[in-house]
Structure formats: C-alpha cells, structure tokens
DSSP file (Angstrom, degrees, kcal/mol; ACC not computed):
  #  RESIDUE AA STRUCTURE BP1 BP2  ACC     N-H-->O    O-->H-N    N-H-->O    O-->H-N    TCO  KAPPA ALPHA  PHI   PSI    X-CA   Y-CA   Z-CA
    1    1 A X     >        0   0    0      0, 0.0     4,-2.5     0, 0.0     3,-0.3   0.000 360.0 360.0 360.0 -47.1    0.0    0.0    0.0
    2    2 A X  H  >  +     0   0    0      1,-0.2     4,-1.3     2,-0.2     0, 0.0   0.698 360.0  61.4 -71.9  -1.1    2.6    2.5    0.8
    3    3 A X  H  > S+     0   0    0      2,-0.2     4,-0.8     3,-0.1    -1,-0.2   0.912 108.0  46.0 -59.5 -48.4    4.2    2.0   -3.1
    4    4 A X  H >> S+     0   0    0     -3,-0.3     3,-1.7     2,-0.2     4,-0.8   0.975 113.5  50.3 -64.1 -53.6    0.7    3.3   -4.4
    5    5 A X  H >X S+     0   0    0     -4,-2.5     4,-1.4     1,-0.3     3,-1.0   0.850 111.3  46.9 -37.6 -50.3    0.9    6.3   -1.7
    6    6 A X  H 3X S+     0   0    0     -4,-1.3     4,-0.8     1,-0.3    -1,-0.3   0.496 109.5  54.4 -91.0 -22.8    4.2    7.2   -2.8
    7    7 A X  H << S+     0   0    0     -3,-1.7    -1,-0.3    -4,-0.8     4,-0.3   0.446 104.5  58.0 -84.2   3.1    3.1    7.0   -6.6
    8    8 A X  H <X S+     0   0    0     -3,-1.0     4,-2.1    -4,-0.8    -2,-0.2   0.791 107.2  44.1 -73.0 -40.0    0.3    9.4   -5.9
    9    9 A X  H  X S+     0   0    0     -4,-1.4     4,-1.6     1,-0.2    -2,-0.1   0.912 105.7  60.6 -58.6 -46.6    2.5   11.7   -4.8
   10   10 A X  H  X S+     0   0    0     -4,-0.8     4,-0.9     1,-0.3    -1,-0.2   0.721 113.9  42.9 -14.2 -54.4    5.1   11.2   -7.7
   11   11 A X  H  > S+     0   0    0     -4,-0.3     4,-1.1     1,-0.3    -1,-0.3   0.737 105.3  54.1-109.5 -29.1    2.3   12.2   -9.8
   12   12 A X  H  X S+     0   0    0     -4,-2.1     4,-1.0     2,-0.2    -1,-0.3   0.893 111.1  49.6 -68.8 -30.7    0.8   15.1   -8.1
   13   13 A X  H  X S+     0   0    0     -4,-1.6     4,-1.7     1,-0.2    -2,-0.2   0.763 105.4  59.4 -79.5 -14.5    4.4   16.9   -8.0
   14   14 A X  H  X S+     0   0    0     -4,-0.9     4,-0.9     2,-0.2    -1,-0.2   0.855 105.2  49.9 -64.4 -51.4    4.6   16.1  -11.6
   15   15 A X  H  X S+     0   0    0     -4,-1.1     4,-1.4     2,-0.2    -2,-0.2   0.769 109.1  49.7 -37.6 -43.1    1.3   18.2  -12.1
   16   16 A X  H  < S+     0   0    0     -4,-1.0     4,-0.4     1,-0.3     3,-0.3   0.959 106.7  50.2 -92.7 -41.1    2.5   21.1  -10.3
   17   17 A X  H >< S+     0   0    0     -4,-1.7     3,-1.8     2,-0.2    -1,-0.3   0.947 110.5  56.3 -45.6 -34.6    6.0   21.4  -12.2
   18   18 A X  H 3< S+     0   0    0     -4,-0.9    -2,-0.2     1,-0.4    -1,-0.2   0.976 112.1  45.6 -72.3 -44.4    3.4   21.2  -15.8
   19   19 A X  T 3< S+     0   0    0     -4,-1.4     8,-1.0    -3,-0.3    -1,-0.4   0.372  97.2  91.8 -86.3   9.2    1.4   24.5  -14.3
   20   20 A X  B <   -A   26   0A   0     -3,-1.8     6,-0.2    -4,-0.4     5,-0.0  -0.835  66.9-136.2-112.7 150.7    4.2   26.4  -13.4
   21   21 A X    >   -     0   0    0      4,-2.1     3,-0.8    -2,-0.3    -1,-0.1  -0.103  35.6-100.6 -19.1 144.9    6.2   29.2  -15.5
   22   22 A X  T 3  S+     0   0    0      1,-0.2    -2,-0.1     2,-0.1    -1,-0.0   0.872 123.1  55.5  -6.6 -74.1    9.4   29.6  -15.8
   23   23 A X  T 3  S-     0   0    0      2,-0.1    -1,-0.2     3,-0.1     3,-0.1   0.182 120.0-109.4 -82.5   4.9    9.4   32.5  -13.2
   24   24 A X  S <  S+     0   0    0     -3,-0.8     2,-0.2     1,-0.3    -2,-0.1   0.384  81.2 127.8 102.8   3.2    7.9   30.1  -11.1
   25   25 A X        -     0   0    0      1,-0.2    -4,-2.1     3,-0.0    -1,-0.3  -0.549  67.5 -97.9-101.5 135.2    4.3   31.9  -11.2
   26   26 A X  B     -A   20   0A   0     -6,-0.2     2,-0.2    -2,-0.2    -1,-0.2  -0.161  45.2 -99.9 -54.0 156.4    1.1   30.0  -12.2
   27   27 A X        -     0   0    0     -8,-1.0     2,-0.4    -6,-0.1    -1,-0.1  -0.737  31.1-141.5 -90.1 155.2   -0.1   30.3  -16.0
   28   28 A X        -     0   0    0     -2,-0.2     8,-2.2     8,-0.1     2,-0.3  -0.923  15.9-162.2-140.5 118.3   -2.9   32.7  -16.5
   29   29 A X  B     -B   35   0B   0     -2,-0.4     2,-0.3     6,-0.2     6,-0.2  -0.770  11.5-137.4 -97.1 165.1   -5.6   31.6  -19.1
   30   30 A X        -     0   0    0      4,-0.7     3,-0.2    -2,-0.3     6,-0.1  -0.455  45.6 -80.9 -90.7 179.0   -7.9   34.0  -20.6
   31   31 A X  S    S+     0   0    0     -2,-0.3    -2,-0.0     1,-0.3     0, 0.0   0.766 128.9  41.9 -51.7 -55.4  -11.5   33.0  -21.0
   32   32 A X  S    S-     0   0    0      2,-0.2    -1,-0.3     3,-0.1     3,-0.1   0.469 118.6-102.4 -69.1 -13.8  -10.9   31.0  -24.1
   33   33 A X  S    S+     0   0    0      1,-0.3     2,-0.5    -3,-0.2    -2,-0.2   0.743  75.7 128.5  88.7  23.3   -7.9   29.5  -23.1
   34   34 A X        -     0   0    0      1,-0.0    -4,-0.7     0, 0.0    -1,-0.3  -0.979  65.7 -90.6-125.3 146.7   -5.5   31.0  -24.6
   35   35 A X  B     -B   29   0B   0     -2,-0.5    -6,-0.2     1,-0.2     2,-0.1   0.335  45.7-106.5 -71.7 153.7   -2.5   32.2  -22.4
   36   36 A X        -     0   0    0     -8,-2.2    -1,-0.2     1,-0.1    -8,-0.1  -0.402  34.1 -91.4 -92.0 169.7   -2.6   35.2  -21.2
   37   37 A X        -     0   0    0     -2,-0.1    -1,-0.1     2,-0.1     2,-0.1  -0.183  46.8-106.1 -79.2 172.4   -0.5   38.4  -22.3
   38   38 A X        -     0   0    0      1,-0.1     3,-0.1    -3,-0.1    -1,-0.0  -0.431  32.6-177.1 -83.4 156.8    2.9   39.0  -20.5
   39   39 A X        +     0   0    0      1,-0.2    42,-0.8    -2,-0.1     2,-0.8   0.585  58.5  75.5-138.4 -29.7    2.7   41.5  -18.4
   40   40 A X  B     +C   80   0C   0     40,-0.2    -1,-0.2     1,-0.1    40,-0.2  -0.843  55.9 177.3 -88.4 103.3    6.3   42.0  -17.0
   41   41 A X        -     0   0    0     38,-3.0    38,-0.1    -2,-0.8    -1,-0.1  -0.011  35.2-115.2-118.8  49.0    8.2   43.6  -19.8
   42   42 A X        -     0   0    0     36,-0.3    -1,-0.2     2,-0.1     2,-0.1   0.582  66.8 -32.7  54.1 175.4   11.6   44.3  -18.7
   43   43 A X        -     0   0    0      1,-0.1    35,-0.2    36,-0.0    34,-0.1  -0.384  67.7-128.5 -58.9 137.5   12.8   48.1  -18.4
   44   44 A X    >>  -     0   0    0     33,-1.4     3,-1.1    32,-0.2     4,-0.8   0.093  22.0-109.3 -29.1 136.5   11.2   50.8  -21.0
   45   45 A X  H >>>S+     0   0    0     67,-0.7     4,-1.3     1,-0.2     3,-0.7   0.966 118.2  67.7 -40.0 -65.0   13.0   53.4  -23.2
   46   46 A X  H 345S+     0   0    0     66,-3.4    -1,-0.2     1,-0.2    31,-0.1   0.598  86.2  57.0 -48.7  -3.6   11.6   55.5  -20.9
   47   47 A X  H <>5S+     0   0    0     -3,-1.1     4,-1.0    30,-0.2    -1,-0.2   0.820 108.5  47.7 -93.7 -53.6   13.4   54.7  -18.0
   48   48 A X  H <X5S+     0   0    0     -4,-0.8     4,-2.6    -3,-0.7     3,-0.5   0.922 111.1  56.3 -59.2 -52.3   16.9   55.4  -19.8
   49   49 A X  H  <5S+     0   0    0     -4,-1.3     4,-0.5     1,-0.3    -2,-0.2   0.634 114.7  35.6 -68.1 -10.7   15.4   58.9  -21.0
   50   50 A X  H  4XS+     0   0    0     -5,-0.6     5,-0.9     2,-0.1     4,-0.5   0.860 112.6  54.9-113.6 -18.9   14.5   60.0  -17.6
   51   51 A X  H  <5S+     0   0    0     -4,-1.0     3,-0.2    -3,-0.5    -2,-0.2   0.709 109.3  59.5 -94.4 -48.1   17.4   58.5  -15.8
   52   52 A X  T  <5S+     0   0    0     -4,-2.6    -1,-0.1     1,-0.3    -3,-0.1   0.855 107.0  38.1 -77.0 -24.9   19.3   60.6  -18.4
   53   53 A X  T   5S-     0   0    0     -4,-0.5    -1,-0.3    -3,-0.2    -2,-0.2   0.426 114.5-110.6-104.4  13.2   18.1   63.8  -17.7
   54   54 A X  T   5 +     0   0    0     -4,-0.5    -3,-0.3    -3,-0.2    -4,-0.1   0.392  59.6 149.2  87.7  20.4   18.1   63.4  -14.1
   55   55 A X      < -     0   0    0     -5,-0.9    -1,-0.2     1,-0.1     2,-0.2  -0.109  41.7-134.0 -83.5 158.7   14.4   63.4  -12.9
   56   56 A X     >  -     0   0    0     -2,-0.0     4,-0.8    -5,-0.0    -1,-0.1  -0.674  26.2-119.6-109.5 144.5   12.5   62.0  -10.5
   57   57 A X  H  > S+     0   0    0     -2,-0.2     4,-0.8     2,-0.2    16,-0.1   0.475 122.4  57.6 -73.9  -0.7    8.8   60.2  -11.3
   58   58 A X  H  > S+     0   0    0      2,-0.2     4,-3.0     3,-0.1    -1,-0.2   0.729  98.0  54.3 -94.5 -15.6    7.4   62.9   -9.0
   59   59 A X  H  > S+     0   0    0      2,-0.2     4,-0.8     3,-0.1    -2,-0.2   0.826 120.6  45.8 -75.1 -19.1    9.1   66.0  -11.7
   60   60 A X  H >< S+     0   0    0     -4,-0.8     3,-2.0     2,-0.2     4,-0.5   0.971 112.4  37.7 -80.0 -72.8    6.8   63.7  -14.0
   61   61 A X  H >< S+     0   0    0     -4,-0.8     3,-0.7     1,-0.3    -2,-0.2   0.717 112.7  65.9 -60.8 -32.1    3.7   63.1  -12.3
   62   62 A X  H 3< S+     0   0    0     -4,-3.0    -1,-0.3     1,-0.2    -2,-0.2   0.909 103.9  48.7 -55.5 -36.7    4.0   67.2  -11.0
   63   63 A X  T << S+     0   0    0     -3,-2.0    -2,-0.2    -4,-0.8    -1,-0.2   0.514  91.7  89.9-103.9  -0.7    3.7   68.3  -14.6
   64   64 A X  S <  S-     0   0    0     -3,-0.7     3,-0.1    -4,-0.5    25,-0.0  -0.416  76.6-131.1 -79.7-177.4    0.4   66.1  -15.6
   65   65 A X  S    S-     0   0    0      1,-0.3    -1,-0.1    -2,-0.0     2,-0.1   0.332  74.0 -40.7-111.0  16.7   -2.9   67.9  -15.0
   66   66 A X  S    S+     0   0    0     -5,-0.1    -1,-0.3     2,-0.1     3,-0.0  -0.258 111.4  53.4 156.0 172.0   -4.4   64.9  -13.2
   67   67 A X  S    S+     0   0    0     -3,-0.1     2,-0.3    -2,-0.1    22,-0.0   0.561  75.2 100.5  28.1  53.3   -4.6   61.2  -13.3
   68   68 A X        -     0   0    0     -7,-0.2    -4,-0.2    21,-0.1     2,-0.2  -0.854  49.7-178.3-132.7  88.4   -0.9   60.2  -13.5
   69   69 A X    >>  -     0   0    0     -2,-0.3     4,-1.5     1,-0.1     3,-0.5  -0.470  44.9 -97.8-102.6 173.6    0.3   59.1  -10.0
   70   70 A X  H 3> S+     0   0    0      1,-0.3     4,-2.3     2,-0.2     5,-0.2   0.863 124.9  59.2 -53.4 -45.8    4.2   57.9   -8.9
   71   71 A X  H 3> S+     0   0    0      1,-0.2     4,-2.7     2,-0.2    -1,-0.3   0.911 102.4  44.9 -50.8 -41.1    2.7   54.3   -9.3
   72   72 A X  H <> S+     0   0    0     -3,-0.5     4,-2.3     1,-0.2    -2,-0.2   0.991 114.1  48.3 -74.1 -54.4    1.7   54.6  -12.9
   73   73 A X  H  X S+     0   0    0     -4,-1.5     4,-1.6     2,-0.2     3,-0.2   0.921 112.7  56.9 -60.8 -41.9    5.4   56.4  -14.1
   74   74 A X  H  X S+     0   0    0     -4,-2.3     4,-2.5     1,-0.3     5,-0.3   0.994 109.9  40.7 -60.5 -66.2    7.0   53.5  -12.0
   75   75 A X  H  <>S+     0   0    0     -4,-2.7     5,-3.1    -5,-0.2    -1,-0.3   0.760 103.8  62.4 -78.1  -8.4    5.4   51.3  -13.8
   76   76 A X  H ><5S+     0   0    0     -4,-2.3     3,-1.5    -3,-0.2    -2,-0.2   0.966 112.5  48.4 -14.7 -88.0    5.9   53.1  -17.2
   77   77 A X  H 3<5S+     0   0    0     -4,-1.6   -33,-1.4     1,-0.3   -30,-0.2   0.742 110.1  40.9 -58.6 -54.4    9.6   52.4  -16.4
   78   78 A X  T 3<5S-     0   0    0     -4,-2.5   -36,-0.3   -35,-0.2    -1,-0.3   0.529 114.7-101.9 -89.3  10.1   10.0   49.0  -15.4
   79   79 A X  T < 5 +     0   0    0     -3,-1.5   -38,-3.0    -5,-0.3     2,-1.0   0.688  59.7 157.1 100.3   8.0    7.8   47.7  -17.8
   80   80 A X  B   < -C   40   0C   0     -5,-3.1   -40,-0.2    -6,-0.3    -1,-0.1  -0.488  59.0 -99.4 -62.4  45.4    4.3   46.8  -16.2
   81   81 A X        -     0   0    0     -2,-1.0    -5,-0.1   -42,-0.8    -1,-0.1   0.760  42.3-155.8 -22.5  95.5    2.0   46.8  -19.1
   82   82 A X        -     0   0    0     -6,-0.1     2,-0.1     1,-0.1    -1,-0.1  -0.305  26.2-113.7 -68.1 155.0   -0.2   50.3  -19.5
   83   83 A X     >  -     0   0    0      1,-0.1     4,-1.2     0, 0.0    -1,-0.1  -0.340  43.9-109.8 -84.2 166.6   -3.4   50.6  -21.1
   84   84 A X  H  > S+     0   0    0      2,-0.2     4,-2.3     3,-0.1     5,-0.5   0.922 120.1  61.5 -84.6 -37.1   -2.4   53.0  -24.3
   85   85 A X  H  > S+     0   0    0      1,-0.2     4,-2.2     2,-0.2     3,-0.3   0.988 101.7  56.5 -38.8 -62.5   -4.2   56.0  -22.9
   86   86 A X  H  > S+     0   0    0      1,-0.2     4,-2.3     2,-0.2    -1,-0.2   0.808 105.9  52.7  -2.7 -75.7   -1.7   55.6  -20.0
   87   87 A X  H  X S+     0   0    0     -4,-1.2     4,-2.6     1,-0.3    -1,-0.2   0.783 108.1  40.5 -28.6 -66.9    0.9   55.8  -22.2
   88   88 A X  H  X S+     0   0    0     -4,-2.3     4,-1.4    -3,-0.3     5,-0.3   0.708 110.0  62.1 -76.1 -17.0    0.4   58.9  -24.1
   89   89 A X  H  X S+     0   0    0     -4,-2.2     4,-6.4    -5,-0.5    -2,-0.2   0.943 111.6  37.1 -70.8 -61.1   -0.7   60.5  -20.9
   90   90 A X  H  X S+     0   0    0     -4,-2.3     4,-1.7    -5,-0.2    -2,-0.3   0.880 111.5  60.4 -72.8 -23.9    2.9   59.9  -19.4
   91   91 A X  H  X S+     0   0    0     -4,-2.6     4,-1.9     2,-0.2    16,-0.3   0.915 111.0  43.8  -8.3 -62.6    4.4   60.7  -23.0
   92   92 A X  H >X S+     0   0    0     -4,-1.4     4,-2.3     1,-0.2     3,-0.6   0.998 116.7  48.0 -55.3 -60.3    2.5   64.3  -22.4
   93   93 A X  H 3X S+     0   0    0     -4,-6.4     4,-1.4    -5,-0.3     5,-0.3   0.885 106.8  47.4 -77.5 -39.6    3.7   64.5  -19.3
   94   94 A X  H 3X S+     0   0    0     -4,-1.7     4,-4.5     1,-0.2    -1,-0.3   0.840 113.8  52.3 -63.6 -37.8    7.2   63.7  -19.6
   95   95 A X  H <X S+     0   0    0     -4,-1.9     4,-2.8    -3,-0.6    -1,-0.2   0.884 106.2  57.1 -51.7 -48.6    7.4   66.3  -22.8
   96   96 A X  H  X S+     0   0    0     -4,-2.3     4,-1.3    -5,-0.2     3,-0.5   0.950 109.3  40.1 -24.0 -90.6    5.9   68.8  -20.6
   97   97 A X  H  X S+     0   0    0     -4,-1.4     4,-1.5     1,-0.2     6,-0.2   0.751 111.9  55.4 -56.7 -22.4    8.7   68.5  -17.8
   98   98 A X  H ><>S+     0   0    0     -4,-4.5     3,-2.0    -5,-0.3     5,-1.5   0.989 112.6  44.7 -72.9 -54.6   11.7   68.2  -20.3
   99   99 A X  H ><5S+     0   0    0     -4,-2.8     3,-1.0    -3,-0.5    -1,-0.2   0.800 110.1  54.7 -70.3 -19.1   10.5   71.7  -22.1
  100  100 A X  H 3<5S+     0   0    0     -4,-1.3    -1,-0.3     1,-0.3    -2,-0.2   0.877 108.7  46.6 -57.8 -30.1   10.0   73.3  -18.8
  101  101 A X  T <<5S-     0   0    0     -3,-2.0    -1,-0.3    -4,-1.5    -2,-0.2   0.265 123.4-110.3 -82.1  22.1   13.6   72.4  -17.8
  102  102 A X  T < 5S+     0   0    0     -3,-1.0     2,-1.0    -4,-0.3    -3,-0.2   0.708  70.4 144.5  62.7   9.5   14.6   73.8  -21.2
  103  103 A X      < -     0   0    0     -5,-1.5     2,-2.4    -6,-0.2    -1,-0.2  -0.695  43.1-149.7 -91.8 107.5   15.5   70.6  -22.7
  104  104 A X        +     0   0    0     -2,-1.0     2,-0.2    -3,-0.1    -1,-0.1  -0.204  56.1 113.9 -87.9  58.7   14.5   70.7  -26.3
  105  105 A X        -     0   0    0     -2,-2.4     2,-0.3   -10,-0.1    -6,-0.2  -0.481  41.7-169.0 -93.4 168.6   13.6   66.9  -26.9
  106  106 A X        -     0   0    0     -2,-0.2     2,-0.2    -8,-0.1   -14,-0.1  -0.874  16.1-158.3-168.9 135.9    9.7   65.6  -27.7
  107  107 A X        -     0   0    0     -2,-0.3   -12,-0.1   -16,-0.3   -13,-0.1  -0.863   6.7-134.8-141.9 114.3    9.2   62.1  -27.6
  108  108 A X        -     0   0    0     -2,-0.2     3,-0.3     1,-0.1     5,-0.1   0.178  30.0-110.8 -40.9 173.3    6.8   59.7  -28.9
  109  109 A X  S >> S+     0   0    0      1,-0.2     3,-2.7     2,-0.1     4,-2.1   0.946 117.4  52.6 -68.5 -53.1    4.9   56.9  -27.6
  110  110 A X  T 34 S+     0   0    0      1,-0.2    -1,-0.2     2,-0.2    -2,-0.1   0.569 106.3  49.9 -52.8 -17.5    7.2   54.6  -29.9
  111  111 A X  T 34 S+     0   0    0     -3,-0.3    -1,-0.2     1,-0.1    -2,-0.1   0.291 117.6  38.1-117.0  10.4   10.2   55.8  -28.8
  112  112 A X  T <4 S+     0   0    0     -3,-2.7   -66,-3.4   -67,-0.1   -67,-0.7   0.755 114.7  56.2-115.3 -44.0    9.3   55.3  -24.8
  113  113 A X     <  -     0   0    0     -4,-2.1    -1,-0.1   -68,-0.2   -36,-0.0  -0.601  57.6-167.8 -80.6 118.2    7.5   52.1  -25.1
  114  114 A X              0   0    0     -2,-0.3    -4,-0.1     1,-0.2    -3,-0.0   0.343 360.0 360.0-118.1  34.8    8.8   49.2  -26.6
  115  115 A X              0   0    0      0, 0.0    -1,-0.2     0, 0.0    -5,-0.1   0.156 360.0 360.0-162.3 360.0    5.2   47.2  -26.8
C-alpha cells in the first residue's frame, strides 16, 4: 500500500511542475484558453530617457494635469503593461517637464515604449 501512496505523490508533484512558469508563477488563461498576455516587460526606453536627464517620477507626475500618479510612471519604467491611454498621458507628461527644464527633446509613444 505505501508504493501506491508514494506514486500518488510522484504524480501530483509532476502536475505542479506542468502548471508552473518559468518565473515560477502559475499560467494565467484567458477565458478561451489561450494564455494570457505578458505583463512583465523588462525596463522601458523611458526609463533610460528619464534617468538621463536626471528626474524624478514625481518631476513627471508634477507636470500632468491629473490622473498620473508615482505608481503609474513606475510602472511606465519597469515595464508593467499600461493601457495606451496611460501611455500617451505619461508621453505628455514627460514632454511637458523636459520643455519646462529647457530641454528641447519631444518624444513619442514609440520611442518610450517598446510594446
């Protein structure tokens, strides 16, 4: 009897390795069953382009006219996946602060975003 226990187990840990990711995170279906989109997309253009002119996500998030908080530029930067309004909203705002500092760059969504 304790052979059988001990191939149940076998076979339940076999199960749980099949559901897991890579990254060690369950797999996420959509409704239909097909996998869901990635969500973690390593660091942004934008990340380098603020980094470069020395700013802070709060010199960002000061210059939108409202619904752009520290969370949302943070995750701009490291790659969290944004709705495209998002986007363009921190696009605006970033343009904003660089021509207030005098920095005469403008930068598209394509060139901050790399999805």
């Amino acid at each position: 009897m304790e052979d059988n226990e001990d191939l149940g187990k076998e076979n339940d840990e076999d199960e749980l390795e099949t559901d897991l990711h890579e990254d060690g995170d369950e797999g996420e279906e959509s409704s239909d069953g097909a996998p869901a989109l990635e969500r973690n997309l390593g660091t942004q253009p934008i990340d380098a382009v603020i980094e470069k002119h020395a700013l802070k996500n709060h010199d960002v998030v000061q210059m939108n006219r409202g619904g752009l908080t520290h969370k949302i530029v943070q995750k701009a930067r490291k790659g969290r996946r944004l709705k495209p309004n998002m986007k363009v909203r921190v696009t605006e705002a970033l343009n904003v602060t660089l021509k207030q500092r005098g920095i005469d760059e403008k930068y598209g969504v394509g060139q901050l975003f790399n999805y």
